[in-house]
N, C-alpha and C positions, 0 to 999 in steps of 0.2 A: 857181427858187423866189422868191416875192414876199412878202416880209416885213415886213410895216405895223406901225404906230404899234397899241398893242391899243385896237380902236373897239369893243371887244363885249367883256360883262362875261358872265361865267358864275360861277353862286351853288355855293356847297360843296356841295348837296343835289344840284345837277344834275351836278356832278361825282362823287360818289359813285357815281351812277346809269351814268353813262358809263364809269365803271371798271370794274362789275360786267356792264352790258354788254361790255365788252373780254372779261373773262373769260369770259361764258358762249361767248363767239366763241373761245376760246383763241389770242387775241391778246396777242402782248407786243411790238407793234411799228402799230396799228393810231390810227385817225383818227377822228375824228367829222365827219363830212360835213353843212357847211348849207347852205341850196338855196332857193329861190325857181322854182315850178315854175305855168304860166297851168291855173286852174282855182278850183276851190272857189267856192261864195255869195258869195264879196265879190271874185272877179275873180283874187286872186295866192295858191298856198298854201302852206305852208311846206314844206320837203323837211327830212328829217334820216337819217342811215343812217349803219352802219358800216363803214368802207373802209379798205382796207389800203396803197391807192397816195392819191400826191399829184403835181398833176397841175403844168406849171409856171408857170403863171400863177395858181395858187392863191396868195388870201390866205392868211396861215398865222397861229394863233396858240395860243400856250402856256400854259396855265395847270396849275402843279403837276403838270409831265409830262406831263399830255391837250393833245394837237393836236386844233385843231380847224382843219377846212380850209373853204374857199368861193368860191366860182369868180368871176371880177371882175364878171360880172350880176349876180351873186344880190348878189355886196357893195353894188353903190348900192342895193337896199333893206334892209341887213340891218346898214348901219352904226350905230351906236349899242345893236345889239340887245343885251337880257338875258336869258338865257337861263337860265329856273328849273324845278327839279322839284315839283310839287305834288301832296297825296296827299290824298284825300278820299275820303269813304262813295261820292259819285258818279263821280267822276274821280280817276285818276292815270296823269301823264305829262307831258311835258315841255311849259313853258309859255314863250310867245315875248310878250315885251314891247317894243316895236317901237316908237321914236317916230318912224318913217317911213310907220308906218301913218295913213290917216285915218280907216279906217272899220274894221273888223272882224266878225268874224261871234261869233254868240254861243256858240260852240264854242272858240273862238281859234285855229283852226288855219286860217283864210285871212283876206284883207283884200285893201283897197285903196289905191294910195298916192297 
């Protein structure tokens, strides 16, 4: 297990979110998985899912009992991320604020860095 400094801020809303995801999964032992995966309008897209293993060169990090894991790739673009839940008439879901992004798509769910 690889257990860093916490480079990634997660907002109460998104953790909310991520709990009730736990639960619809009937998990009480489960991860949130973040990921950088090649594709999307701006070249890199974000990955997120729920997962039950943790792999052992995962970054790990803890916020208020939610793991959140990510694999040592995905970490050099994902350091610094914050990660929020946003709700609106158009959109709701989770939103990734990236200062390793340099460009972004107008959806926010890919970029480039």
């Amino acid at each position: 297990m690889n257990t860093t400094e916490q480079t990634i801020e997660v907002t109460p809303k998104a953790l909310e979110k991520i709990r009730e995801a736990f639960a619809r999964e009937g998990l009480t032992d489960g991860r949130l998985r973040l990921g950088v995966v090649g594709g999307g309008c701006s070249g890199m897209s974000y990955s997120i899912r729920v997962d039950t293993r943790q792999r052992p060169n995962d970054h790990v990090f803890e916020f208020e009992g939610v793991r959140i894991v990510i694999d040592p790739k995905s970490m050099i673009y994902l350091n610094g991320l914050r990660l929020d839940y946003k709700e609106s008439l158009i959109y709701s879901g989770f939103s990734f604020e990236n200062p390793n992004a340099q460009r972004s798509c107008s959806c926010g769910t890919s970029f480039s860095a």
